[in-house]
C-alpha positions as CSV (number, residue, x, y, z in Angstrom):
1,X,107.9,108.4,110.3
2,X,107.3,104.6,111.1
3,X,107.9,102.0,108.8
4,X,104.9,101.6,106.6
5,X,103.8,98.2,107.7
6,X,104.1,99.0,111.1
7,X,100.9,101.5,111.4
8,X,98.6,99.3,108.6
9,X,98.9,95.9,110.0
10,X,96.6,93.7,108.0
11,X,93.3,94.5,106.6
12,X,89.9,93.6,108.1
13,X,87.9,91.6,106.1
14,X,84.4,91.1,108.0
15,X,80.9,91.1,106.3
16,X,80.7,94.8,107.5
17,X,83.6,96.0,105.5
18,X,82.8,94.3,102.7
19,X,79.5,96.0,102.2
20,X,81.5,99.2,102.9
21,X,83.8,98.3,100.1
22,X,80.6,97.7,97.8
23,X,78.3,100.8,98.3
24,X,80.9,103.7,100.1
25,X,84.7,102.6,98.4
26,X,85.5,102.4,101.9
27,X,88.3,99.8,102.8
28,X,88.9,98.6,106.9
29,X,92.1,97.7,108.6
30,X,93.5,96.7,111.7
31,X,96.6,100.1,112.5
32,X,99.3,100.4,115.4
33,X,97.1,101.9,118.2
34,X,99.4,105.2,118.5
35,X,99.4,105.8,114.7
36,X,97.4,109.0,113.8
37,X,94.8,109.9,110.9
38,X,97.6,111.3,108.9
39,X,100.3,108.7,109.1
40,X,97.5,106.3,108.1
41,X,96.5,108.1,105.0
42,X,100.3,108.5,103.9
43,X,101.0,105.1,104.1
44,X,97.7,103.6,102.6
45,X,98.6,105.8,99.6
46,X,102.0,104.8,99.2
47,X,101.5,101.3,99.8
48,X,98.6,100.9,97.1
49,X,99.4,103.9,95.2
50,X,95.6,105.3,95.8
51,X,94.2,108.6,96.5
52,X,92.9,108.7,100.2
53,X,89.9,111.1,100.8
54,X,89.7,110.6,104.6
55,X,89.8,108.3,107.1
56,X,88.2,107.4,110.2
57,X,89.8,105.3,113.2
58,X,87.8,103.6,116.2
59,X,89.3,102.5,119.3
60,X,88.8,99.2,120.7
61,X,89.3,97.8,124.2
62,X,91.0,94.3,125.0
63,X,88.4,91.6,126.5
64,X,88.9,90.2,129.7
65,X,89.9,86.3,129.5
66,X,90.0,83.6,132.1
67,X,91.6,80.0,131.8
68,X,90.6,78.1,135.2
69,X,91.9,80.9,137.8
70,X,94.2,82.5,135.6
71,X,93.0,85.9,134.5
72,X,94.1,87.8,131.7
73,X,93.2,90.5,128.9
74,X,93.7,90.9,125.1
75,X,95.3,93.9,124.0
76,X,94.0,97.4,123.2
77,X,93.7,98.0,119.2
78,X,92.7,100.2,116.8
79,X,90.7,100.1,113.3
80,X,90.9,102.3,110.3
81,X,88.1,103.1,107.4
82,X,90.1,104.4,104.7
83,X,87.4,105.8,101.9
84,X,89.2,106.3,98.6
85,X,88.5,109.4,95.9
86,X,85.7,108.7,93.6
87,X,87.5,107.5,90.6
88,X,90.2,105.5,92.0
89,X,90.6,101.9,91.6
90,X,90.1,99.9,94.6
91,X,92.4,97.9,96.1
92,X,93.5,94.2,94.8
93,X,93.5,92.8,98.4
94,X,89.2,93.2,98.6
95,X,89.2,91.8,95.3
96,X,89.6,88.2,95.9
97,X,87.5,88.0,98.6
């Protein structure tokens, strides 16, 4: 297995997720793009010592970019919704936001 803070890279914090965070106990964030359901679940939990119900990924697609004549692309990523068990605390990070 990776190391932990190689598959969750940083959490997303967007007026979307928020609301998710509010109404579902849903939390979003940004994963390595090769990292699967599974891993992601193991190292949410052991990171913030939840309970994981399931999670949903969504593959994005780097824009194009051009500076002048130079032509380029972002990179390929990948986003997680992790939605905790009923009952569980949610995580500190969302809290001070």
């Amino acid at each position: 297995m990776r190391n932990l803070y190689d598959i969750i890279q940083r959490p997303m914090i967007t007026e979307k997720s928020t609301q998710l965070k509010n109404d579902h106990q849903t939390v979003a964030f940004r994963v390595n793009r090769h990292a699967n359901k599974v891993e992601i679940k193991q190292a949410v939990e052991k990171l913030f010592k939840v309970k994981v119900e399931s999670v949903h990924t969504a593959q994005f697609h780097g824009k194009k970019k051009r500076m002048g004549r130079y032509a380029g692309h972002r990179q390929d990523w990948k986003k997680a919704y992790v939605k905790l068990k009923s009952g569980e605390k949610m995580i500190e990070l969302f809290d001070n936001v």
